[in-house]
N, C-alpha and C positions, 0 to 999 in steps of 0.2 A: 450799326451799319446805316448806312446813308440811304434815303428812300430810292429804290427800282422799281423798274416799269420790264417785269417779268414774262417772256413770249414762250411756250412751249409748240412748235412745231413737228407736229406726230404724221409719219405714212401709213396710211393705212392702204394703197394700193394690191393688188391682185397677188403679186410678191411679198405681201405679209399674211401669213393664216392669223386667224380668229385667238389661237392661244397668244403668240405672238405679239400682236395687237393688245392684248389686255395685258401685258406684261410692261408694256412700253409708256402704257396709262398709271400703274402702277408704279414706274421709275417716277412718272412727274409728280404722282401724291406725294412719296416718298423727299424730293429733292424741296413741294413747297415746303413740308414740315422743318425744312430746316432755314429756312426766312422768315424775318418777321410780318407775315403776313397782315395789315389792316389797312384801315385807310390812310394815315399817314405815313406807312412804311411802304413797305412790299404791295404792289398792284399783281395780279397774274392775268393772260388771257390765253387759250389754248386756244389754236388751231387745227385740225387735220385736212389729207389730203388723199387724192388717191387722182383719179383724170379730173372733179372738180376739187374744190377749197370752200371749207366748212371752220365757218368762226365757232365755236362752241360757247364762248364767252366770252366777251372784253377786258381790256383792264380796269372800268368803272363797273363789272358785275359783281363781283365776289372779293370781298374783304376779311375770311377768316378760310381757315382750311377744313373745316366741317364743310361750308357751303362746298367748295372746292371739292371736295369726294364725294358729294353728293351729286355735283354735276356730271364729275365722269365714270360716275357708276352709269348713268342713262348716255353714256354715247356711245352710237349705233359706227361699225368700222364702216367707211368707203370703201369701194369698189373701183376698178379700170388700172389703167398704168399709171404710171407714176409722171406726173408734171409739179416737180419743185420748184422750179422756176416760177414757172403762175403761182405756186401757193406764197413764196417770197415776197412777189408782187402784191400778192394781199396783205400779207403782214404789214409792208409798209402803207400801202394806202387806205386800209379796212382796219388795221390795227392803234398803230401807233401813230400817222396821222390822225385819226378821226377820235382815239380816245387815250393816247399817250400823255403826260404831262412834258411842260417844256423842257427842250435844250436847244442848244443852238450850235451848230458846227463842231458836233461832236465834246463838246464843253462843256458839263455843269454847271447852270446858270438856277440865281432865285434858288427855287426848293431844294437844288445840289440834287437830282433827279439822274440816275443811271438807266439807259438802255443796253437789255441782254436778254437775246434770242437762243436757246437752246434747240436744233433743227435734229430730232431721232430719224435715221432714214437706214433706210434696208436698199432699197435697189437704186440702180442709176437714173436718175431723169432720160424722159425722151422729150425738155425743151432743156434750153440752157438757163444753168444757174446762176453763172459767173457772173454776170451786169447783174441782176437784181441783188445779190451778197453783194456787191459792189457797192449800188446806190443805198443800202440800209447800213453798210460800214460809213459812208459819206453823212449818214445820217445822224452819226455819233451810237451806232447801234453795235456794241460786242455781240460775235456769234461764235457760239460753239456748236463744231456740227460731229454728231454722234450716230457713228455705225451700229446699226442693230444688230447685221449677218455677216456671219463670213465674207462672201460676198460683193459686202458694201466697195463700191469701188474710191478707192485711198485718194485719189485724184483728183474727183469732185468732192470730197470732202473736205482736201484741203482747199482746192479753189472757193467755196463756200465759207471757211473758216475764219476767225477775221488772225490778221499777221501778229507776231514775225510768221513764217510760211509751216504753215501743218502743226506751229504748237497749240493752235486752238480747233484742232480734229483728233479726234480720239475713236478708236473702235472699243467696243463695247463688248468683254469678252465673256463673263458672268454676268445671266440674266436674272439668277434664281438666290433666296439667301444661301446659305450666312453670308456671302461675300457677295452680296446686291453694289451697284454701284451708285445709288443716290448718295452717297456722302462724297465719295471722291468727284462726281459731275457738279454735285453743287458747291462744291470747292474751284473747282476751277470756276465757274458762272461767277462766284463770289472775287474772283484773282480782281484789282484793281480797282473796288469799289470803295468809296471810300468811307473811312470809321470817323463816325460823328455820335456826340452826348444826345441819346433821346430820352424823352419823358415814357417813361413804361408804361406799359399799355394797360389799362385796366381788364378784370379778367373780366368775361362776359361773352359776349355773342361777337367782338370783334378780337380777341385774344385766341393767336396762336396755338394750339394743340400739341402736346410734348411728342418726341422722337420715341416710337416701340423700343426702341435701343436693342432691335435688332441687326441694324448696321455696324459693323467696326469702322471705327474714325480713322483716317487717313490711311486709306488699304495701299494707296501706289503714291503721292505725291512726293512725299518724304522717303520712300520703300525702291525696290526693284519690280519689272513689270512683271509683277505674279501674279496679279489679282483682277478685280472684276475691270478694270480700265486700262486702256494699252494706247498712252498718246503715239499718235501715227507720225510725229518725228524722228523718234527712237525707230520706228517700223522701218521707215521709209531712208533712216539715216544711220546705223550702226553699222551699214557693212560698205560703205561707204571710203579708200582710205583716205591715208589721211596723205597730202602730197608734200 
């Protein structure tokens, strides 16, 4: 797989509890173990939010997925209402401007370098999110935006989402194993990236950490929505006729 520049966008606003919140930490450990995370591959940089936006770490901090657990074992949830929008706005000009590798107009230029933001959210913003998903799809930035709760409302996740409209927003229906959804979220994150020959990584302190292999592989993409991922196309569009 071709090197990414990996965004994890987590809420932790007032409408997420504590257990909650650590579970949505645990999807993102979960989804790095299955990239190859170093310095020449995979970058990751996690955000959360809640009324401010808290970088936890860049895409030049962490190059293996030990460090990576290690960091979000010590992060503290935020507190207030939920402003996605602002945290958007950070991703692009606190994240991937100030520590992204290039591209250019959405293109794969040089390293062949992919931007893809995974946005976990539970309630609805109280600023708008639509312009900021906007300027980071402008930015060559894929987003998947992933419902935590019931709740989550279907609408700004698809405005959020990057097109065709609502295939890349998903609600999130199983939180807990055996049917965890970090294998079917990092599939889709992985949809369009492209497959290139790399030189393997040697094992050590920037090599990859293997899969518990407690996730079953491909629970919904290949399947019927049974399982722990429910894309909100099918939601929003099965009952739909046909004319």
């Amino acid at each position: 797989m071709s090197p990414v520049d990996l965004v994890f966008l987590v809420e932790g606003s007032d409408m997420v509890n504590e257990t909650l919140f650590r579970i949505m930490l645990d999807i993102v450990k979960d989804i790095c173990s299955r990239f190859p995370v170093s310095v020449s591959g995979t970058h990751v940089a996690v955000v959360i939010y809640g009324a401010n936006t808290q970088i936890e770490f860049n895409l030049k901090d962490q190059y293996n997925n030990r460090k990576i657990n290690e960091a979000l074992a010590s992060v503290q949830k935020p507190s207030g209402v939920s402003l996605a929008g602002k945290a958007l706005k950070a991703v692009k000009n606190n994240v991937y401007d100030t520590s992204g590798r290039n591209i250019e107009s959405g293109r794969t230029l040089g390293s062949g370098v992919s931007r893809v933001l995974l946005h976990i959210m539970c309630s609805k913003s109280l600023d708008d999110v639509s312009q900021p998903a906007r300027v980071l799809k402008e930015a060559g930035v894929k987003i998947v935006a992933a419902g935590a709760c019931p709740e989550s409302n279907k609408v700004e996740l698809c405005n959020i989402g990057s097109p065709p409209l609502c295939n890349n927003s998903v609600i999130i229906r199983i939180l807990k194993p055996p049917a965890t959804p970090g294998q079917e979220l990092a599939d889709k994150l992985k949809e369009g990236i492209p497959v290139q020959n790399v030189t393997k990584e040697p094992t050590g302190e920037n090599a990859t950490e293997p899969s518990t292999g407690l996730i079953q592989p491909n629970m919904f993409w290949n399947g019927p929505p049974m399982e722990a991922v429910l894309p909100l196309f099918h939601l929003l569009f099965q009952f739909i006729p046909k004319l």
